[in-house]
N, C-alpha and C positions, 0 to 999 in steps of 0.2 A: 414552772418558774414564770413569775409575772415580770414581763420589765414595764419600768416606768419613767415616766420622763419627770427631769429633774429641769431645775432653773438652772443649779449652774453649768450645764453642758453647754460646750458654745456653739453658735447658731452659725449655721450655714447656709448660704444663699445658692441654694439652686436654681433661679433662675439665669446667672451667667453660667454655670456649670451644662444646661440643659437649652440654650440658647432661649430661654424664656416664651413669650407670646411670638416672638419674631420666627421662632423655629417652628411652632405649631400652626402658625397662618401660611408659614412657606407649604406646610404638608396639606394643608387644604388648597391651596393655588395647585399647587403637584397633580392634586388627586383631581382636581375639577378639569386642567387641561387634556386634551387629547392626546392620545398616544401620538409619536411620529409615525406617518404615513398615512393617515386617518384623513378623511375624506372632508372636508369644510361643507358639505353639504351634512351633517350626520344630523341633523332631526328629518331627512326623509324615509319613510321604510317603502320597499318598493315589495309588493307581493307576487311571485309566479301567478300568471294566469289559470296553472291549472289546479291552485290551491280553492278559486269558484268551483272548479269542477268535482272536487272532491269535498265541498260543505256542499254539494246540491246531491252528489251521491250519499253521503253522510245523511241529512233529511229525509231522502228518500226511505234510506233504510233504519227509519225510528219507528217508520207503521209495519214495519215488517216483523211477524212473531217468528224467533225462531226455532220453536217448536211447536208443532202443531197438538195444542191441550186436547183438544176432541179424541183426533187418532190418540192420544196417551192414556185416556181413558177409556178408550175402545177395549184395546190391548190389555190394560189393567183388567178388564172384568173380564175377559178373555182369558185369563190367566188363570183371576178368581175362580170360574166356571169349570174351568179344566180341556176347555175348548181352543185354546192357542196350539198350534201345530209350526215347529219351526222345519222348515224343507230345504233338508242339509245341501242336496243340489245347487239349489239358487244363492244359498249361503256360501256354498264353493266356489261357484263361478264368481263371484261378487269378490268373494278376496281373492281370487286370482287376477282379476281384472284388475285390483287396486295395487297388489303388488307387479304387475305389468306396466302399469304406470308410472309407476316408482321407480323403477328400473329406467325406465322409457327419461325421464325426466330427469335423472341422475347424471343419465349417459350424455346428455347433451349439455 
C-alpha cells in the first residue's frame, strides 16, 4: 500500500512541537561542553614515562626473527632424508621442566 500525500491534509508545524533550531543548537552547546568534573586543562595528554621505554623495546624487537628460517629448514630436509632423530629423554625433561614452572608460577 502506497501512502501519498495530499494538499488537503493540514500542515503541521514541527518546529514548535520539536523546539526548532533553538533545541538542536542547545544539543550541540551540550555535547561540546565538558563533562562536570573535567579538568580545564583537557587539551594536555600527559604520557607515563615508561610508555618511551616500551616504543624503544618494541623497535628493538622489529629486527628480531622470530623463528630461526635456516634451523626450519635444516630440520625439514632432516626429516625429508629420514635422518631426524627425536630423544624422547630430553623431550621428557623439557616438559617436565615446563610443567614445574607452571606450577611454580601458579602457586604464587
Amino acid at each position: 500500500m502506497k501512502i501519498q500525500s495530499s494538499s488537503t491534509a493540514p500542515s503541521i508545524d514541527t518546529t514548535a512541537a520539536t523546539g526548532g533550531t533553538a533545541r538542536s543548537e542547545g544539543r550541540k552547546t551540550a555535547a561540546a561542553a565538558p563533562a562536570s568534573g573535567a579538568s580545564r586543562d583537557a587539551g594536555t595528554v600527559r604520557i607515563d614515562p615508561r610508555a618511551s621505554l616500551l616504543a624503544a623495546a618494541e623497535a628493538s624487537l622489529e629486527n628480531v626473527n622470530a623463528v630461526d628460517s635456516a634451523r626450519v629448514e635444516e630440520i625439514k630436509r632432516a626429516i625429508a632424508e629420514g635422518r631426524f632423530e627425536v630423544d624422547s629423554r630430553r623431550v621428557a625433561e623439557r616438559l617436565v621442566g615446563s610443567v614445574r614452572d607452571l606450577i611454580l608460577t601458579r602457586g604464587n
